[in-house]
C-alpha positions as CSV (number, residue, x, y, z in Angstrom):
1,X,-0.1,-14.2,-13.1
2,X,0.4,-11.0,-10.7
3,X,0.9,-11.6,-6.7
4,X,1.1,-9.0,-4.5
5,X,2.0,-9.6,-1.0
6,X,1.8,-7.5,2.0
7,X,3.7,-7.6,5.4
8,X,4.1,-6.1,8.3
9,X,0.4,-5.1,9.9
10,X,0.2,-5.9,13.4
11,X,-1.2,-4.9,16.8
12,X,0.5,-1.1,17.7
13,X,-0.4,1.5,20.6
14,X,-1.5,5.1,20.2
15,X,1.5,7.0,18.5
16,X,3.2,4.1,17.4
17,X,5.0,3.3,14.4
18,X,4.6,0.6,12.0
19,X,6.0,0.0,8.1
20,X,4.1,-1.9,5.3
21,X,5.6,-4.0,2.5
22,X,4.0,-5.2,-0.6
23,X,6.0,-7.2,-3.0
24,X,5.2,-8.2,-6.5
25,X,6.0,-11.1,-8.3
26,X,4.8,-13.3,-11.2
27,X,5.4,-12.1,-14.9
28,X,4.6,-8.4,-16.0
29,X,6.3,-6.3,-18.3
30,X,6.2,-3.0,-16.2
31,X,4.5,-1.7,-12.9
32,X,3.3,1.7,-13.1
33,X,1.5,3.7,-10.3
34,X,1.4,1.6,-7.1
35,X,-0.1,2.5,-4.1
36,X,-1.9,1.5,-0.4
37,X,-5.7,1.5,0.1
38,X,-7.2,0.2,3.8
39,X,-10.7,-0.4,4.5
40,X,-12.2,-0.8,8.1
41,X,-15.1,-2.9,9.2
42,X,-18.4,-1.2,7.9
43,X,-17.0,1.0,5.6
44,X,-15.2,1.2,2.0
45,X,-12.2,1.2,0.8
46,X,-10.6,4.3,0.4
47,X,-7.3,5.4,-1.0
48,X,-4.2,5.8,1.2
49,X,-1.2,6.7,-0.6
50,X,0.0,6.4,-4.1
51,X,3.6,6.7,-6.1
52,X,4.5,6.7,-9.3
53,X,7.1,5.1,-11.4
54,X,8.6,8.3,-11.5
55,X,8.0,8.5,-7.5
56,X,5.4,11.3,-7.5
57,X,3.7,10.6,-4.4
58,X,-0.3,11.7,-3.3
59,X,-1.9,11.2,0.1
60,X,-4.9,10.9,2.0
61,X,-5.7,14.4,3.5
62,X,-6.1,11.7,6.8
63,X,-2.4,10.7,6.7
64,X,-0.3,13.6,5.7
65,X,2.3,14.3,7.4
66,X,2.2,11.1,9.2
67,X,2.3,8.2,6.4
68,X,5.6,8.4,3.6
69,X,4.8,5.6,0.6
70,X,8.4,4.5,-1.1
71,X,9.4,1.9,-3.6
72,X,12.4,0.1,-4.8
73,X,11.5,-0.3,-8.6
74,X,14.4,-2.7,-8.8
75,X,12.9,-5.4,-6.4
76,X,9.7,-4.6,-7.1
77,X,8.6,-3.6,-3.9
78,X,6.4,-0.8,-2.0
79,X,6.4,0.3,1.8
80,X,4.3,2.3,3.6
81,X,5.5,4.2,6.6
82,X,3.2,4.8,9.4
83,X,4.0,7.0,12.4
84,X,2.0,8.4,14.8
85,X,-1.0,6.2,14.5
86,X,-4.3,6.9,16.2
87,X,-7.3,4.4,16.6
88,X,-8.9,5.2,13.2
89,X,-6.4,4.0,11.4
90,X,-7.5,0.6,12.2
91,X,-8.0,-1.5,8.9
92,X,-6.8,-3.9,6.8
93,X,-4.4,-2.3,4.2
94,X,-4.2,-3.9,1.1
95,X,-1.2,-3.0,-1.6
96,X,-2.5,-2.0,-5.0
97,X,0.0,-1.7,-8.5
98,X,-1.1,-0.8,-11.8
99,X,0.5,-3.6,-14.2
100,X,1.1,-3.8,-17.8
101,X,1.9,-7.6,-18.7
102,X,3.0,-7.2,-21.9
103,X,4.7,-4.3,-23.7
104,X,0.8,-3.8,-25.9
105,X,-1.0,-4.4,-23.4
106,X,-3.3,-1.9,-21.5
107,X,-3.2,-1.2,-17.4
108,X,-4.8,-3.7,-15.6
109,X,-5.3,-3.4,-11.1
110,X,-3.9,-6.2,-9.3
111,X,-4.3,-6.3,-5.2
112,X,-3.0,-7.9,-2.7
113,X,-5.1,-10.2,0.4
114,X,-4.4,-7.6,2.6
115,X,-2.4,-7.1,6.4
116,X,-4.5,-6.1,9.6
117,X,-3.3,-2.7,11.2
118,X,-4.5,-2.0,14.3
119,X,-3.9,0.9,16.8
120,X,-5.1,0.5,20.1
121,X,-4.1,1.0,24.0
């Protein structure tokens, strides 16, 4: 009923920049808290960035300073902003929102399949 879709992962060097985008679509009566998770080969998934309706904004201690999360509440879309990327950023990042599909319901997760980063010479 929910799709998220990411775009933009890709094959960068040392220092680069790349920028995420995760757009949601179905039905839903409101998206909350959305946010960017990544997971590498071997190891779990672990929280990247977050924002808020309200754009309130947390980080990974591993990307601040260097990541910026945004949305455009109107189109229903979140980006992630990477810049000087090093090696062990290297995952697939996956888009995450936090979805209420009806005006009673309660929040429910949706994720998206997912867009392979990777940061290498």
């Amino acid at each position: 009923q929910v799709q998220l879709v990411e775009s933009g992962g890709g094959l960068v060097q040392p220092g680069g920049s790349l920028r995420l985008s995760c757009a949601a679509s179905g039905s839903f009566f409101r998206i909350n808290t959305m946010g960017w998770y990544r997971q590498a080969p071997g190891k779990q998934r672990e929280l990247v960035a977050t924002i808020t309706r309200g754009g309130d904004t947390n980080y990974a201690d591993s990307v601040k300073g260097r990541f910026t999360i945004s949305r455009d509440g109107a189109k229903n879309l979140v980006y992630l902003q990477m810049t000087s990327l090093k090696p062990e950023d290297t995952a697939v990042y996956y888009c995450n929102a936090r979805i209420v599909v009806t005006p009673f319901s309660s929040e429910i997760g949706s994720w998206g399949q997912g867009t392979q980063v990777t940061v290498s010479s």
